[in-house]
C-alpha positions as CSV (number, residue, x, y, z in Angstrom):
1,X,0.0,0.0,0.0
2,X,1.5,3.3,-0.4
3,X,1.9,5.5,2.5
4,X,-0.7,7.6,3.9
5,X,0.6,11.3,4.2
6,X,-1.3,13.3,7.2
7,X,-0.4,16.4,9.2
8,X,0.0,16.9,12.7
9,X,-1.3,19.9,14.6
10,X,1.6,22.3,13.9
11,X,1.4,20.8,10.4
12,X,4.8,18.8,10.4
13,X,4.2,16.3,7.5
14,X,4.7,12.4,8.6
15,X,4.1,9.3,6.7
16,X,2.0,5.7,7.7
17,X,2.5,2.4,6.2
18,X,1.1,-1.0,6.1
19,X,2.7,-3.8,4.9
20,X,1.6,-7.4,4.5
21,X,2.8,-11.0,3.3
22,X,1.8,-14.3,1.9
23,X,5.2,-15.9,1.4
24,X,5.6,-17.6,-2.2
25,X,2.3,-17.0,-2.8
26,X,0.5,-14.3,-4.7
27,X,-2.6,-13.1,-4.4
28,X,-4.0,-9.3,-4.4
29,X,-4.6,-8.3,-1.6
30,X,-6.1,-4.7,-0.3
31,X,-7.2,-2.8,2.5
32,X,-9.7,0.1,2.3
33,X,-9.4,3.4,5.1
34,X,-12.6,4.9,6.0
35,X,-11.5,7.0,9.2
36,X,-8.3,8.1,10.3
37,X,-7.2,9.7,14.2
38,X,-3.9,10.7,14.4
39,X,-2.4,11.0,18.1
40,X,1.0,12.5,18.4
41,X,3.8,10.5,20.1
42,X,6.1,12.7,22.0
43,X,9.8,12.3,21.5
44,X,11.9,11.3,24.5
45,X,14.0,14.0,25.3
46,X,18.0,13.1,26.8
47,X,20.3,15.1,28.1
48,X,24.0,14.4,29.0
49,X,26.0,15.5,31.6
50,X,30.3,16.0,31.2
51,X,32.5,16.0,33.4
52,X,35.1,18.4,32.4
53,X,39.1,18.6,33.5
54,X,38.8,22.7,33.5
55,X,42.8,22.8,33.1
56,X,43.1,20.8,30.2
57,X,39.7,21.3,28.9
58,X,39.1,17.5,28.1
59,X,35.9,15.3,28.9
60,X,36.8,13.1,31.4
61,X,33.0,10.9,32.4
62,X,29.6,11.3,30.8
63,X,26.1,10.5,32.4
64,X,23.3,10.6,30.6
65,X,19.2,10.8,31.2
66,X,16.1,10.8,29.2
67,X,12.9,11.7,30.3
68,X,9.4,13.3,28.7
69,X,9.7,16.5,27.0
70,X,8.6,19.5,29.2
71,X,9.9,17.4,32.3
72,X,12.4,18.7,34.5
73,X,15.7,17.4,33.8
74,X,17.1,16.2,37.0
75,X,20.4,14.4,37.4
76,X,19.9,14.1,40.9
77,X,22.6,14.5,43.7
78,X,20.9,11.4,45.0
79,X,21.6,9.8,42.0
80,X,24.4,6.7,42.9
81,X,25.7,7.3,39.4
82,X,26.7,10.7,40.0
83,X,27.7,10.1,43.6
84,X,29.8,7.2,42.8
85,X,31.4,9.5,39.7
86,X,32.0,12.4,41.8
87,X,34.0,10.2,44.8
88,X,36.2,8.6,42.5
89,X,37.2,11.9,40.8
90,X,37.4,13.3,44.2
91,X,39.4,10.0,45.5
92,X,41.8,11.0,42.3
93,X,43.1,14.4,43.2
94,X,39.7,16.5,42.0
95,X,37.3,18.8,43.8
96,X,34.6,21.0,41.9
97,X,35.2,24.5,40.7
98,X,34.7,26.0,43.7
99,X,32.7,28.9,41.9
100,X,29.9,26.3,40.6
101,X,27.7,26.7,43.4
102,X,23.9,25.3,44.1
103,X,20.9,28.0,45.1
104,X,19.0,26.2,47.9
105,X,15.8,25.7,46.0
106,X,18.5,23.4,43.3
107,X,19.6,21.3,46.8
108,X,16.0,20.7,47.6
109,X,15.3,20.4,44.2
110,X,18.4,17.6,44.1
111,X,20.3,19.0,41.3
112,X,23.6,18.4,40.9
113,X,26.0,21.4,39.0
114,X,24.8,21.9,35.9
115,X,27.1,25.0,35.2
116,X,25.3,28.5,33.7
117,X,22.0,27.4,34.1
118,X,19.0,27.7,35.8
119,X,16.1,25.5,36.9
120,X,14.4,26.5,33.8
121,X,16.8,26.0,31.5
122,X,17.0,22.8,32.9
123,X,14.0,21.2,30.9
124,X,13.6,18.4,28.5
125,X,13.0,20.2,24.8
126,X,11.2,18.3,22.0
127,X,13.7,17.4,19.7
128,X,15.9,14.4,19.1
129,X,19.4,17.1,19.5
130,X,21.2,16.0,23.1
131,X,21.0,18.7,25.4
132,X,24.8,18.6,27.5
133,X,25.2,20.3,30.9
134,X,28.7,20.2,32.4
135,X,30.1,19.9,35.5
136,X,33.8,21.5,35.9
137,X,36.1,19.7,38.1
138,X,39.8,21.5,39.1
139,X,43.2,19.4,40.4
140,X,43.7,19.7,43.6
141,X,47.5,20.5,45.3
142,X,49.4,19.4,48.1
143,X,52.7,20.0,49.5
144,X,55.4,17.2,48.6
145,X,58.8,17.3,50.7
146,X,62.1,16.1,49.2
147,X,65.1,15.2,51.9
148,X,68.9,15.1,51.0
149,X,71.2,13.8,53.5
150,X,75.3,13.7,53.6
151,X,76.5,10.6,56.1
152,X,80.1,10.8,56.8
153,X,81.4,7.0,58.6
154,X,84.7,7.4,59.4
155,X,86.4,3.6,59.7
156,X,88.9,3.0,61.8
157,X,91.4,-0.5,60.7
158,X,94.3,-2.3,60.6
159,X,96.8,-2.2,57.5
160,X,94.6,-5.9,56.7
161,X,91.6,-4.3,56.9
162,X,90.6,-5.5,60.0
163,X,88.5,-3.3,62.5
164,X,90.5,-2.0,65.1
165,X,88.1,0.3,66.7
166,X,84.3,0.8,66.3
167,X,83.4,3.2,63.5
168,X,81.7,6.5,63.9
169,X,78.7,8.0,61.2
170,X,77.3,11.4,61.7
171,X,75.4,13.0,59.1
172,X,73.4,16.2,58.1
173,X,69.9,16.4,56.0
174,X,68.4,18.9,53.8
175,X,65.0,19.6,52.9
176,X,63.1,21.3,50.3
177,X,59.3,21.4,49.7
178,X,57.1,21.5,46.0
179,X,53.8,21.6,44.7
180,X,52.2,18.2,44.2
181,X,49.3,18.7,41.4
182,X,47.4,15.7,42.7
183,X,45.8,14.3,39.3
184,X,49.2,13.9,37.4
185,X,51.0,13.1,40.8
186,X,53.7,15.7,39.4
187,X,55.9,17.9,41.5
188,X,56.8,21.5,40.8
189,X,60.0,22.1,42.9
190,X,60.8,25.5,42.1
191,X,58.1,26.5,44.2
192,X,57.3,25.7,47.6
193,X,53.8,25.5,49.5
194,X,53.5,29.1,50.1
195,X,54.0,30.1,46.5
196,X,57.8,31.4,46.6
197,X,60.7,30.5,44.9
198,X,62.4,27.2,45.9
199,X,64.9,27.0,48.7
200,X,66.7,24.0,50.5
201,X,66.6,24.6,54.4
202,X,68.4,21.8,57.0
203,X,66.1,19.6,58.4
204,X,64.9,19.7,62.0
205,X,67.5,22.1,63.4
206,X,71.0,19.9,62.0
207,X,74.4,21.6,61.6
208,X,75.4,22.5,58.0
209,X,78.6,20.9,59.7
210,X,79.7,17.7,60.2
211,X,81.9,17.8,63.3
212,X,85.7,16.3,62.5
213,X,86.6,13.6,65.0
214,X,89.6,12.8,66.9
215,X,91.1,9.1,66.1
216,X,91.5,6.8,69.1
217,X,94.8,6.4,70.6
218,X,95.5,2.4,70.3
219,X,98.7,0.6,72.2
220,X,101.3,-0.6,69.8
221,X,99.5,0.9,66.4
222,X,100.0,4.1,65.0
223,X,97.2,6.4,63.1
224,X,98.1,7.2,59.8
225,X,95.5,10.1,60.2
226,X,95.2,12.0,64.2
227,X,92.1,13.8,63.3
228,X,89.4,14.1,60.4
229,X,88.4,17.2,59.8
230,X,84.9,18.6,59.9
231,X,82.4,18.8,56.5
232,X,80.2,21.5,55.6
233,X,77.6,21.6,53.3
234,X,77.3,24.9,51.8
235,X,73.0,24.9,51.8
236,X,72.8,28.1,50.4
237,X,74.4,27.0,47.1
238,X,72.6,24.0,46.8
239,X,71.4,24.0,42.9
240,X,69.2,22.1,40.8
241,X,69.9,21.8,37.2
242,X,67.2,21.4,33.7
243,X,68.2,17.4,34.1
244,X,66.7,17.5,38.1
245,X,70.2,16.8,39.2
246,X,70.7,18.1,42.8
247,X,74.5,19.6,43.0
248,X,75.1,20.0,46.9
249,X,78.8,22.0,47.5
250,X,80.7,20.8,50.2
251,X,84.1,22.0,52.1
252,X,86.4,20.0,54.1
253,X,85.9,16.3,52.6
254,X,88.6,14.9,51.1
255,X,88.6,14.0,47.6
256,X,85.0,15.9,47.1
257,X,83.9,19.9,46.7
258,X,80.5,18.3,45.9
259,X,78.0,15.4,46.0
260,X,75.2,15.1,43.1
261,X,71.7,13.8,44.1
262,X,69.0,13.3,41.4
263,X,65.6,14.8,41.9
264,X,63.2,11.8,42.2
265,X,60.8,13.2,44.6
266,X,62.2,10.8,47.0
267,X,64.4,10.7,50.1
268,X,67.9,10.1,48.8
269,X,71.3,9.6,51.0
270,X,75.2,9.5,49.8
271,X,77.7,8.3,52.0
272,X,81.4,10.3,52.7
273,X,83.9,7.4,53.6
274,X,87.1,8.5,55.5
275,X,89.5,5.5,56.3
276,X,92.0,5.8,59.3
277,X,94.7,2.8,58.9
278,X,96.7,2.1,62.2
279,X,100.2,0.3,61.8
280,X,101.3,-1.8,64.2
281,X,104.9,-0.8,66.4
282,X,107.6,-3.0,65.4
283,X,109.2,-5.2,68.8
284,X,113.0,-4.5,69.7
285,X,114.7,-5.2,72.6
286,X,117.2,-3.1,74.9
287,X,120.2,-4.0,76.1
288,X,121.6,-2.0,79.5
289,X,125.6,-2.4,79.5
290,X,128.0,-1.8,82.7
291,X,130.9,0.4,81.4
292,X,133.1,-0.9,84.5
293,X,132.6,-4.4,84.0
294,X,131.4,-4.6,80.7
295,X,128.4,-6.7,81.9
């Protein structure tokens, strides 16, 4: 049969067919329309609802709901979907834009933030087009500390390599704080939490110095070395390089004017090793004469 063209109210055209079948047979077959009512059905409207990253601009969750045109569209802040959605963001270093706010008749209402719009743009339309209402979530930040520390174990042995005496470690630690953007899990250490430029500072009241030691007197050895000096670490020169390697200057360490760290966000130590090497006294005997008697 060929379709039946009719008009709706605001005089969209729309088309009606019938269709029928016998299979391998053929026979004519027809069908004769004496009245025809025509009662609209409404589209269902949808609407989506993005989650948005609002420093890199990118989409990062959808949600979507349908419902009748005219209909309030209501995402719902008791909606599990939504609440489940927000929490893991949340649980993954987001918050919302603090400027998207709710009006108290929305909380009532139990809208969530559908941002620049109002409860009455917030309707299902007619159409098949999507309507999309965004939420804007931000990084959150946090303060991430980096330690540095210079051990110094001075080794006292025998010319075998034996202990002869206990050994002695003393050390000093430096500490510097960054920015920790807490989606990426990245670090920005040339700033610190209070938004000036980056400094390293000693940790928990140490010395810049290492104090020198005196070697231990030990019968029948010698020290090769009566005292090691102190070591200073020069914290106001500290540096940091384009490569993240940490140069830290030092003064009075043997074989050293600095020790290099690299910039890992972790707690990193290197270790100063000063040897003293005792030699044992030789044995000899003394022989007392008498000049009168030559005895």
């Amino acid at each position: 049969m060929r379709p039946t063209r009719a008009s709706t109210a605001d005089s969209l055209p729309i088309s009606m067919a019938i269709f029928a079948s016998t299979g391998w047979a053929k026979n004519l077959q027809q069908v004769k329309i004496t009245d025809f009512d025509y009662t609209s059905w409404e589209t269902t409207g949808s609407a989506v609802l993005k989650y948005v990253d609002s420093t890199t601009g990118k989409t990062i969750a959808r949600d979507s709901v349908q419902g009748d045109p005219g209909a309030a569209i209501n995402f719902g802040t008791n909606n599990v979907r939504y609440t489940n959605t927000l929490n893991y963001f949340k649980n993954h270093g987001y918050q919302l834009v603090p400027t998207q706010t709710l009006t108290t008749a929305d909380k009532d209402a139990g809208y969530v933030l559908m941002q620049g719009t109002t409860a009455s743009d917030r309707i299902f339309d007619d159409t098949d087009s999507v309507q999309e209402y965004v939420v804007y979530l931000e990084h959150t930040y946090s303060t991430a500390t980096e330690d540095k520390t210079i051990t110094e174990t001075v080794k006292y042995q025998k010319t075998n390599g034996e202990e002869i005496a206990p050994s002695e470690t003393k050390s000093v630690t430096v500490t510097h704080s960054g920015i920790k953007d807490n989606v990426t899990g990245q670090v920005n250490w040339t700033e610190d939490d209070k938004g000036g430029a980056d400094t390293w500072t000693l940790k928990d009241g140490d010395s810049a110095t290492i104090p020198g030691v005196t070697s231990p007197t030990i019968d029948h050895y010698v020290a090769d070395k009566t005292t090691i000096n102190p070591v200073t670490v020069d914290v106001a020169k500290i540096t940091t390089d384009a490569n993240g390697q940490i140069t830290m200057p030092l003064s009075g360490a043997p074989n050293a004017s600095t020790v290099t760290f690299t910039n890992d966000g972790g707690n990193q130590t290197q270790e100063l090793t000063q040897v003293v090497t005792y030699t044992e006294l030789g044995t000899f005997s003394v022989q007392y004469v008498d000049q009168d008697n030559g005895n």
